[in-house]
N, C-alpha and C positions, 0 to 999 in steps of 0.2 A: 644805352643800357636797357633803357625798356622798351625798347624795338626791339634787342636781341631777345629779350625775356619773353615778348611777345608773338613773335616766332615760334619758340621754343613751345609755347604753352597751346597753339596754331597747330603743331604740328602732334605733340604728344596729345591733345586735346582726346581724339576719339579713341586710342590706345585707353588711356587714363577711364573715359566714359564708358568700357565695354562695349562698343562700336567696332573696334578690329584696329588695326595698326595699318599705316600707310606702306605701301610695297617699293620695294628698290630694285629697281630692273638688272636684269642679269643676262652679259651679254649674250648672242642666240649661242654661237659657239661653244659656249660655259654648258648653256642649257639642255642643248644635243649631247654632249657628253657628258651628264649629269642625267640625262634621260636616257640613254643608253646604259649606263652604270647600273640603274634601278632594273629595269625591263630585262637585259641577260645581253649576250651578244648577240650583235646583227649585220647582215654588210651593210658596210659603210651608205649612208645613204640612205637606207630604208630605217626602217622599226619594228617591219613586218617579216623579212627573209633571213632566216636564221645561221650563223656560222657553223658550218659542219666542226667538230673538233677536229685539230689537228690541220684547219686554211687559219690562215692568216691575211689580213690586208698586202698587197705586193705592189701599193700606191702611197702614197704618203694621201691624194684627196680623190676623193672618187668627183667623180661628172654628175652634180647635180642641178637638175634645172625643174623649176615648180613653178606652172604657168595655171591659169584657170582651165585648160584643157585637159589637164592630165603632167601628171611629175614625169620625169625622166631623168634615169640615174645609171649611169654604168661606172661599174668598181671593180676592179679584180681581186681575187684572194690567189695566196698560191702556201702551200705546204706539200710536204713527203706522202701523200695518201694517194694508192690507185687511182688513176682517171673511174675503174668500174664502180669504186665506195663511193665514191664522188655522186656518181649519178645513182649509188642505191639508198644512197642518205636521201637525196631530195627527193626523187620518184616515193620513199616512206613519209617523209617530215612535211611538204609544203601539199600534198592533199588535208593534212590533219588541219591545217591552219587556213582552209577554203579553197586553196589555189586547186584548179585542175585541168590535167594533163591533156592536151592535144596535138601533141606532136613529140617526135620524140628531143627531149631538152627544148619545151616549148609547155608553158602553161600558163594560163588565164584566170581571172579573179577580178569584179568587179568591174569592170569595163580597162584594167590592165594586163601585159601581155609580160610576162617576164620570161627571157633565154638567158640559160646555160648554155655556156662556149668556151672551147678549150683552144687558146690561142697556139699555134702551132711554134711559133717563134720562139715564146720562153721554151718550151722542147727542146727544139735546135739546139738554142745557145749553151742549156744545159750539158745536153747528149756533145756539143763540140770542146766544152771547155772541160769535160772528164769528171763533170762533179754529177752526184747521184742526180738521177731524172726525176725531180718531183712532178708538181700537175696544178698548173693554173687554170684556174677558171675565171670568166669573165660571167659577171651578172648584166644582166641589162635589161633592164624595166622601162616598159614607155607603154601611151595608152594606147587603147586598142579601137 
């Protein structure tokens, strides 16, 4: 009993003293989606490249790999919006936010390189199987 009391009094101790409260970790997966919740939406994978309205994720987990060299992340979104909106949202939205433009669906920021890519296959499949042509896009960030 007074082990457990003395834990207790161990642990509450700096809360009780106006010292701060001890923290409880939260798994990372919790924490990415709980930081993503705050900050607005993003593709999957970054924090920094923003979801045009009207894409959606068209993966359930994007490809991300975070090494000391530089992250690398490829996700795709797909929705009903023109492949042209597509590329007039970003060519407007990702200068505002530092990235810039060198090629075309090709931009730079920081010593990374991020392309927009429009996979032709989800096309296809669409245009074969009679349901409306939406417009996937494929993100992909690695360093530059």
């Amino acid at each position: 009993m007074l082990r457990a009391a003395s834990a207790a009094f161990l642990l509450a101790g700096p809360a009780v003293a106006g010292l701060g409260s001890f923290l409880i970790p939260i798994p990372s997966a919790l924490a990415a989606q709980l930081a993503a919740a705050e900050s607005g939406p993003f593709v999957p994978g970054t924090t920094d490249v923003p979801v045009m309205p009207g894409l959606a994720s068209a993966e359930s987990e994007p490809l991300v790999f975070d090494k000391p060299g530089g992250r690398i992340v490829q996700a795709v979104l797909s929705g009903e919006v023109p492949r042209q909106a597509v590329l007039a949202f970003y060519d407007q939205t990702l200068p505002q936010l530092g990235w810039r433009r060198t090629a075309d669906r090709v931009f730079v920021r920081d010593g990374e390189e991020l392309r927009l890519e429009f996979p032709q296959a989800a096309q296809k499949a669409k245009a074969a199987t009679g349901t409306a042509t939406g417009t996937a896009v494929r993100f992909t960030l690695t360093p530059r």
